[in-house]
MARDODO-101391 format. One line per 2 residues: number of its first residue (from 1); their letters; for each residue x, y, z of N, C-alpha, C, O, CB. Coordinates in pm, 1 decimal, always signed. Glycine has a CB too. Example, Ala and Ser with C-alpha at 12.3 -4.5 7.8 and 13.67 -1.06 7.14 Angstrom:
REM residues 2
1) AS) +1319.0 -569.0 +780.0 +1230.0 -450.0 +780.0 +1320.0 -330.0 +780.0 +1423.6 -331.9 +846.5 +1130.8 -447.3 +904.6; +1285.0 -225.0 +708.0 +1367.0 -106.0 +714.0 +1290.0 +3.0 +787.0 +1340.9 +113.8 +803.9 +1408.4 -59.8 +572.5;
This chain:
REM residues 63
1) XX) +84.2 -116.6 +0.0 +0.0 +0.0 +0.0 +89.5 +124.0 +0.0 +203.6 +132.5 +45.6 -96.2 -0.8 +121.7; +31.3 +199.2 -47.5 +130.9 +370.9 -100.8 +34.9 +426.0 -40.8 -78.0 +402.3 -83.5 +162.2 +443.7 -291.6;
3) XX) +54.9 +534.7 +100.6 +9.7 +652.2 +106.2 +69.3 +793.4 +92.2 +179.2 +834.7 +129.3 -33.9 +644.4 +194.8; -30.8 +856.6 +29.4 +4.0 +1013.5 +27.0 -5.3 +1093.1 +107.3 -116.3 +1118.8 +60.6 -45.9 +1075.7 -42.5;
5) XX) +4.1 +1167.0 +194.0 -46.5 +1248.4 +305.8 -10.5 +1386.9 +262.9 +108.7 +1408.5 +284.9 +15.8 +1209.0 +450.5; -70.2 +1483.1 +211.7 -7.6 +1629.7 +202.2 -70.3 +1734.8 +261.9 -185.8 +1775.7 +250.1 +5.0 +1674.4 +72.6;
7) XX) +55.7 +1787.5 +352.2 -28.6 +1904.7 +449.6 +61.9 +2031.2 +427.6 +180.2 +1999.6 +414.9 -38.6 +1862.4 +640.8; +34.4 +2182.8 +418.9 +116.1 +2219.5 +415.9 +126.1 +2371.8 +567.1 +60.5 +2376.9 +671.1 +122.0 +2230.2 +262.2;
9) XX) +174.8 +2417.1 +543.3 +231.4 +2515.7 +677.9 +288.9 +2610.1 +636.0 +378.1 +2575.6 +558.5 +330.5 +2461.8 +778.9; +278.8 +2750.1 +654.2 +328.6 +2883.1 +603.8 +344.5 +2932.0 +738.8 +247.9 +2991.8 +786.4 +229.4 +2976.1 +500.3;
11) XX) +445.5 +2918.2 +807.5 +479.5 +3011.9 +948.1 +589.8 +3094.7 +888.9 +665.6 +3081.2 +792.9 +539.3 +2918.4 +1103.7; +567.0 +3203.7 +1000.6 +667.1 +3314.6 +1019.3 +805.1 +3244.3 +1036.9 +819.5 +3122.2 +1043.6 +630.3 +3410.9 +1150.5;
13) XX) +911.8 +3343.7 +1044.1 +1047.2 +3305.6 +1030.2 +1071.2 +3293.5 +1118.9 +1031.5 +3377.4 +1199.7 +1131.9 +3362.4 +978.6; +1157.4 +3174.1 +1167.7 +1219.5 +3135.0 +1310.0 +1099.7 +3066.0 +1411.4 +1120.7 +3048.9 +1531.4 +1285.3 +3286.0 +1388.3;
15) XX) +995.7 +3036.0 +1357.4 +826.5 +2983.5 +1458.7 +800.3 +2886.4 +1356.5 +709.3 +2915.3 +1278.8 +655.9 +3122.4 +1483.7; +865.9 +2767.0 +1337.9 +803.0 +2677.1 +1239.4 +667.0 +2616.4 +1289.5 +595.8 +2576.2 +1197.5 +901.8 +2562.5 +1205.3;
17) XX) +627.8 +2604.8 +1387.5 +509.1 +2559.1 +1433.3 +407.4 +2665.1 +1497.5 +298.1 +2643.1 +1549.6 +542.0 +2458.6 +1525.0; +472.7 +2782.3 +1479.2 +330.7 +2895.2 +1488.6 +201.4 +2902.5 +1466.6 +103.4 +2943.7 +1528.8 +334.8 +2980.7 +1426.7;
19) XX) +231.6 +2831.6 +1318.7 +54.8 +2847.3 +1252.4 -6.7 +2665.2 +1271.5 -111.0 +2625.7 +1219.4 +56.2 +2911.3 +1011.3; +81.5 +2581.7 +1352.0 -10.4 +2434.1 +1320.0 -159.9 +2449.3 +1354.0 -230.9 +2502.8 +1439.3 +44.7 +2295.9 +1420.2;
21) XX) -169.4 +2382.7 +1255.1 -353.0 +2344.0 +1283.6 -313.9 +2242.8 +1270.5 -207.7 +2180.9 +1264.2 -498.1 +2384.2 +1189.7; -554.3 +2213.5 +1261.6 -575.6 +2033.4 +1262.2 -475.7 +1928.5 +1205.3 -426.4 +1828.7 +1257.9 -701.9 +1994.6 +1175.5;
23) XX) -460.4 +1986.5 +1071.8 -415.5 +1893.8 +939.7 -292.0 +1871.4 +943.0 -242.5 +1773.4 +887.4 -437.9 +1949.1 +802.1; -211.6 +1974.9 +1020.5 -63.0 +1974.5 +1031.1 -11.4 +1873.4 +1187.0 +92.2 +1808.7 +1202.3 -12.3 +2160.7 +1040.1;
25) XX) -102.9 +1888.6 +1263.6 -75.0 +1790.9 +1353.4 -149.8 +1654.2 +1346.1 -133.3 +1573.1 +1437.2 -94.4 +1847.3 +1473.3; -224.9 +1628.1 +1249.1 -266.7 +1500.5 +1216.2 -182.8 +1463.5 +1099.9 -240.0 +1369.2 +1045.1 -415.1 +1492.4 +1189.1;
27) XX) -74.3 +1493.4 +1036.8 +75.1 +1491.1 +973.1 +140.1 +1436.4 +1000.5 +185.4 +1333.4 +950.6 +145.6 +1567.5 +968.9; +181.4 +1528.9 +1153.5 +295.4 +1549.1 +1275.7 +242.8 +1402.9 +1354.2 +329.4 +1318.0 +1375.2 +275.3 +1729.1 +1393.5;
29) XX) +75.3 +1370.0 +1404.6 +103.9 +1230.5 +1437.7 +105.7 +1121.9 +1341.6 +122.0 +1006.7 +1381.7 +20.1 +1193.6 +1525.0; +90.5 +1147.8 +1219.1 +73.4 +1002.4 +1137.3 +214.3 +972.7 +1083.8 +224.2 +875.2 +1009.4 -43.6 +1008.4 +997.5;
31) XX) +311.1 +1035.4 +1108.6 +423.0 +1035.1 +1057.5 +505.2 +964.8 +1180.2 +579.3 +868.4 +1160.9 +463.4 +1177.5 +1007.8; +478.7 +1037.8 +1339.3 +555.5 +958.6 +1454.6 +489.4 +842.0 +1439.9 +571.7 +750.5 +1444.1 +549.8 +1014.5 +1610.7;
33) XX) +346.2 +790.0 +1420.0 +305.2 +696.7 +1456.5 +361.8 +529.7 +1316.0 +381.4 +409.6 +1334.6 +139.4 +755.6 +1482.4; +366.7 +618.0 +1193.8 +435.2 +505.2 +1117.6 +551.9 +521.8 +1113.4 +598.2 +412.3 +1081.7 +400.9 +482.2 +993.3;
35) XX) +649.9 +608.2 +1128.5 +778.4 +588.5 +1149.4 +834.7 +481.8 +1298.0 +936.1 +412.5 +1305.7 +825.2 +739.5 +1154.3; +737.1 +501.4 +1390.4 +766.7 +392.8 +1517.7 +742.5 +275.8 +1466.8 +839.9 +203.7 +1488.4 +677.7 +403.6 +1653.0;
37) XX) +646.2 +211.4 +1399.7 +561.8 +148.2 +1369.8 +691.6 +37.7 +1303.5 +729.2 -73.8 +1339.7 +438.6 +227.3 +1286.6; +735.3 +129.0 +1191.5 +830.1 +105.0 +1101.9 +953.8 -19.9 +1151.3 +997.1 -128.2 +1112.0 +889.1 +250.8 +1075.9;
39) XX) +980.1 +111.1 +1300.1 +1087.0 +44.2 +1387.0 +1091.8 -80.7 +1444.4 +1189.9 -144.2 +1483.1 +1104.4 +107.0 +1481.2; +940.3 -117.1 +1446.2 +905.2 -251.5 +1561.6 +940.3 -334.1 +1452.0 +1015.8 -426.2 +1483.3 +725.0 -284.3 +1641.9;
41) XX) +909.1 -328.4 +1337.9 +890.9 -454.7 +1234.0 +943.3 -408.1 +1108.1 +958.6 -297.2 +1056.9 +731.4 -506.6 +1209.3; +971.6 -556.4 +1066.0 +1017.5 -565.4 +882.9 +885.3 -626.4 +856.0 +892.7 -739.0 +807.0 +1178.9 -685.8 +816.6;
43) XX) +750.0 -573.8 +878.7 +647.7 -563.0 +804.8 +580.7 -431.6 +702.6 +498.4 -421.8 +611.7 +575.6 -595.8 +892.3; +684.8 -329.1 +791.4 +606.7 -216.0 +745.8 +772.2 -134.3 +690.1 +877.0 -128.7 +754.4 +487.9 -126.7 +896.3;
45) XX) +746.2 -86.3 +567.5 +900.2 +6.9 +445.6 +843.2 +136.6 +464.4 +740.4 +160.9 +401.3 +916.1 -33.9 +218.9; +890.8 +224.3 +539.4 +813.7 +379.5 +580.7 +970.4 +498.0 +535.0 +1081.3 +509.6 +587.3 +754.9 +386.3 +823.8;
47) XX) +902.1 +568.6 +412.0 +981.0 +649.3 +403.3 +915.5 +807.9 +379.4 +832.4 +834.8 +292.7 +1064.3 +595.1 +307.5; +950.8 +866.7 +438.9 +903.0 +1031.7 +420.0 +969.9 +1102.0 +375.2 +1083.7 +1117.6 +419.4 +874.9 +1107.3 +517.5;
49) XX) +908.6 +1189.7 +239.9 +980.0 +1347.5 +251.4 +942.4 +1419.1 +273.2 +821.2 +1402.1 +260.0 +1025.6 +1410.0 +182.0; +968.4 +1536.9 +314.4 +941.7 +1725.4 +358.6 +1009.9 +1767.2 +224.5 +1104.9 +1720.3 +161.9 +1047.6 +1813.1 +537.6;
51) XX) +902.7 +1902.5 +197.9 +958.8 +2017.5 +113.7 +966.3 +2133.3 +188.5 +918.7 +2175.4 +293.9 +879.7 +2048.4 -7.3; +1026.4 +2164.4 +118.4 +1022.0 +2315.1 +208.9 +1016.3 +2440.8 +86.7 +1033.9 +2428.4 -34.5 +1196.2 +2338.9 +324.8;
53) XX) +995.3 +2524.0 +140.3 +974.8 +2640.8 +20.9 +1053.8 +2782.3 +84.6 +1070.1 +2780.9 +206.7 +778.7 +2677.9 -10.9; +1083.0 +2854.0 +39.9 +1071.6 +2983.0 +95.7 +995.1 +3048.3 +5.7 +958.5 +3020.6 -108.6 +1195.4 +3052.0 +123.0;
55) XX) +974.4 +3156.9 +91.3 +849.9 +3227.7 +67.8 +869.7 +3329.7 -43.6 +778.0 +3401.2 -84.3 +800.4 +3296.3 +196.9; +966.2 +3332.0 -80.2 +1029.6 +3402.0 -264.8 +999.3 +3306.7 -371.0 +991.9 +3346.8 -487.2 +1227.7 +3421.4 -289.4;
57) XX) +982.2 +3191.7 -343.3 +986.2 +3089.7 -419.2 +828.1 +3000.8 -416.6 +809.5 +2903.8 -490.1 +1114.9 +3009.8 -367.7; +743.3 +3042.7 -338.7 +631.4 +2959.8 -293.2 +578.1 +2981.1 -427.2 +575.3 +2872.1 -484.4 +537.6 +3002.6 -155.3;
59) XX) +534.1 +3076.0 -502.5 +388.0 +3106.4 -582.6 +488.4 +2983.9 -696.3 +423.3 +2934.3 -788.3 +328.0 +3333.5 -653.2; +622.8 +2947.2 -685.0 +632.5 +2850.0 -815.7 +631.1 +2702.8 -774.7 +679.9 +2611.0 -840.7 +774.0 +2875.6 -903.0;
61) XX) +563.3 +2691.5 -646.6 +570.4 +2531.3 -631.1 +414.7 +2524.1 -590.1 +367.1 +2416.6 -626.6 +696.2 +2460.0 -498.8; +320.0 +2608.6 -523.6 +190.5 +2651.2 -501.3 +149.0 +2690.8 -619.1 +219.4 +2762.6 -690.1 +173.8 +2748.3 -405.4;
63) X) -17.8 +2632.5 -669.1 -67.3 +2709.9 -772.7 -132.6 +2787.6 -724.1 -190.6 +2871.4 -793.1 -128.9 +2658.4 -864.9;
């Protein structure tokens, strides 16, 4: 199984978790919870990436 999860977050500089909401901490746990998950067993292949943007650059990765 392949999941997608995409949440995204626009905080101020130096406050990366300023603006979390719902979606960003239901992210923040589905990510601790299969990355542990990961750890217990060679049942579960858990790999994540983060993007990051700066905010000069957002309107070309955001439509």
């Amino acid at each position: 199984m392949r999941l997608l999860f995409v949440s995204h977050s626009l905080p101020p500089d130096g406050r990366p978790l300023a603006n979390v909401g719902g979606m960003q901490r239901v992210a923040q746990k589905l990510h601790e919870s299969l990355d542990a998950k990961a750890a217990d067993t060679d049942a579960l292949d858990y790999e994540s990436l983060l993007l990051r943007s700066a905010w000069r650059t957002l309107h070309a990765k955001v439509p």
